[in-house]
N, C-alpha and C positions, 0 to 999 in steps of 0.2 A: 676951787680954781683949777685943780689939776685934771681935776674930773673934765669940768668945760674942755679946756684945751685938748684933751686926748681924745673928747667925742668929734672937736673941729677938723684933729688930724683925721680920723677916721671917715668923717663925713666926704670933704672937700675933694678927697680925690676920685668918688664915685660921682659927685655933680660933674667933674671936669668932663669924665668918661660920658656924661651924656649927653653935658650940652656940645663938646668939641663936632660931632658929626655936623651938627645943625647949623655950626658954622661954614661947613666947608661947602667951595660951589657943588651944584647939581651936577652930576655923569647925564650924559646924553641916554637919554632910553630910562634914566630913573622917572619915578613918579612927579617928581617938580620939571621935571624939563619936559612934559608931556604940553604941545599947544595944540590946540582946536584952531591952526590957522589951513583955510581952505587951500594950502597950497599944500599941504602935507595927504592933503586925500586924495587916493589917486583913484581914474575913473574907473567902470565895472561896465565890461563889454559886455551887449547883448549878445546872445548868438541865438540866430536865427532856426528853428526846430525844422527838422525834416519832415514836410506837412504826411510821408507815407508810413514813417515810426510814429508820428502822434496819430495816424488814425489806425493803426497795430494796435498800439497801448488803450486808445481809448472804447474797443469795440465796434468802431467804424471799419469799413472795407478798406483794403491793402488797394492802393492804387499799383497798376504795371507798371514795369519801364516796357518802353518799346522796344526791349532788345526780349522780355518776357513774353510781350505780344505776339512776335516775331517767330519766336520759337513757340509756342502753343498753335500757330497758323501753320508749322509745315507739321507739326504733331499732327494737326485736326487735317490735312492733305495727305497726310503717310497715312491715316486711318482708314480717308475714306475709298482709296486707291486700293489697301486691301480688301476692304469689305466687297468693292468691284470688285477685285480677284476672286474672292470665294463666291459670289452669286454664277461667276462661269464655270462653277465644282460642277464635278456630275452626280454627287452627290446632295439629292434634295436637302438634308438635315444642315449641308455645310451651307448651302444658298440663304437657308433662312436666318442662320447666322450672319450670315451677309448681313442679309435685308435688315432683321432687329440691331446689325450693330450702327449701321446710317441713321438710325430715329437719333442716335447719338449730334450727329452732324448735319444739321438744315443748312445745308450747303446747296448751288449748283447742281454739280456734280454728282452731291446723294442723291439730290432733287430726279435727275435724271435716270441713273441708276434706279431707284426705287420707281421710276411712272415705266421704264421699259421690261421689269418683270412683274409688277402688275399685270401689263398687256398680253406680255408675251411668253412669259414663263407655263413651262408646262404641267409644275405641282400646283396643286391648289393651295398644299400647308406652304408655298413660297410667296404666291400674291395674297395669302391672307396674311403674314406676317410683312410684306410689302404696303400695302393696303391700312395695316395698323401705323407702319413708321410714318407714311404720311402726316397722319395727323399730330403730329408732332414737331409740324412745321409753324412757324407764326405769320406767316402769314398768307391768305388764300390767295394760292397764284391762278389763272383763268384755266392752264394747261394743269395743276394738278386738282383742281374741282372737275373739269371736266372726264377726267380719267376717274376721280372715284362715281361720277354718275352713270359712267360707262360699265363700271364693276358693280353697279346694283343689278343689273343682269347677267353674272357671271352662274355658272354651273353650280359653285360651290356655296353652299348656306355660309360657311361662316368667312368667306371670304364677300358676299354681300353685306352680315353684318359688321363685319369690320371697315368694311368700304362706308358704309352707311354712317356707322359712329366717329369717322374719320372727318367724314364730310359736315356735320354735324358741331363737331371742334372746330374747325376750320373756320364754318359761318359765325361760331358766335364770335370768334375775335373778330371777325366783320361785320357785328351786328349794327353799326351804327354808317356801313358802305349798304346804301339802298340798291346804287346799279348793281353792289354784287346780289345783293340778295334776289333783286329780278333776275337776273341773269339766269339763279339756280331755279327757282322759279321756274318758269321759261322749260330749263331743260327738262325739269321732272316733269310738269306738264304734257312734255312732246314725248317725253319716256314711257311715259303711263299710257298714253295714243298709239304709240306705235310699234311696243315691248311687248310679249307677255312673259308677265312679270308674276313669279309664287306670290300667293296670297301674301303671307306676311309681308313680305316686302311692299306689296302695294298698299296694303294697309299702313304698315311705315312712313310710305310717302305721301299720301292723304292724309294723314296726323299733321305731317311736316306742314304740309301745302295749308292747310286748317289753320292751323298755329300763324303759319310767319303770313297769311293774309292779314292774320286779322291781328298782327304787331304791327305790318304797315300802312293800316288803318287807321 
């Protein structure tokens, strides 16, 4: 009997120590006072992506701001305004730098620049590198097709053939503009009548003439 009793003093007060917690209310933020009532959720703004970081990130092209547009258009005006400056060098080598650095810029202004030393430049390594930036324009304007057909009768060989492969580029991104390709038509035609023109060359444009007949056929 004394044994029982000493085990109940011993027992009883380690039951007290553990039921007493389970008695007391729940603290805010403990695990019983935790409720799944919808007012307690609070909501989760969208935010809207910046559509020119999501096409960064994803491999897609960087759209501009127009303040980047802005400045890459007096960039591509400051260039081309030097390159006019160096084509008025008296030195040929610096001209042709001119000339090659407008293929840069299918602008107007290069437009221009490059069809008046075609014409009128007096090196020939300046309108054959005139003669090449041409064709590097997109699209065939009437005034510079009619200048490179004018420079298939130039002096110089490789400033024919550069006029020639200019012209050439020009019409296929026109290949599907019939009036332009009469047009050139037309002029080679009256070119070949009334030019005399080095053999290659006219052989050149008897291929062409061959050829783009028998596409508009």
């Amino acid at each position: 009997m004394n044994k029982f009793a000493l085990l109940c003093v011993l027992i009883v007060p380690y039951t007290m120590l553990a039921v007493l917690p389970l008695l007391q209310p729940s603290r805010p933020g403990s695990f019983c006072s935790q409720k799944s009532s919808k007012a307690d959720i609070k909501p989760t703004l969208t935010q809207i992506p910046d559509l020119r970081v999501l096409a960064a990130t994803s491999g897609g092209q960087v759209i501009p701001t127009p303040e980047q547009i802005e400045e890459e258009r007096l960039v591509e005006d400051e260039q081309v305004a030097l390159a006019g400056e160096w084509l008025k060098d008296q030195e040929p080598r610096q001209r042709v730098i001119g000339a090659e650095q407008l293929s840069a810029y299918p602008t107007t202004e290069a437009r221009d620049y490059l069809l008046n030393a075609l014409k009128n430049d007096r090196s020939a390594e300046v309108r054959s590198a005139a003669a090449e930036s041409l064709g590097y324009f997109a699209s065939a304007e009437k005034n510079i097709l009619d200048s490179l057909i004018s420079a298939l009768s130039d002096s110089d060989a490789t400033v024919r053939s550069n006029a020639f492969s200019s012209l050439q580029v020009l019409l296929n991104h026109s290949e599907d503009n019939q009036e332009i390709q009469k047009h050139i038509e037309s002029q080679l035609k009256e070119l070949l009548e009334t030019r005399h023109l080095p053999s290659e060359m006219r052989d050149a444009i008897q291929s062409y003439l061959h050829d783009s007949t028998t596409f508009l056929e």
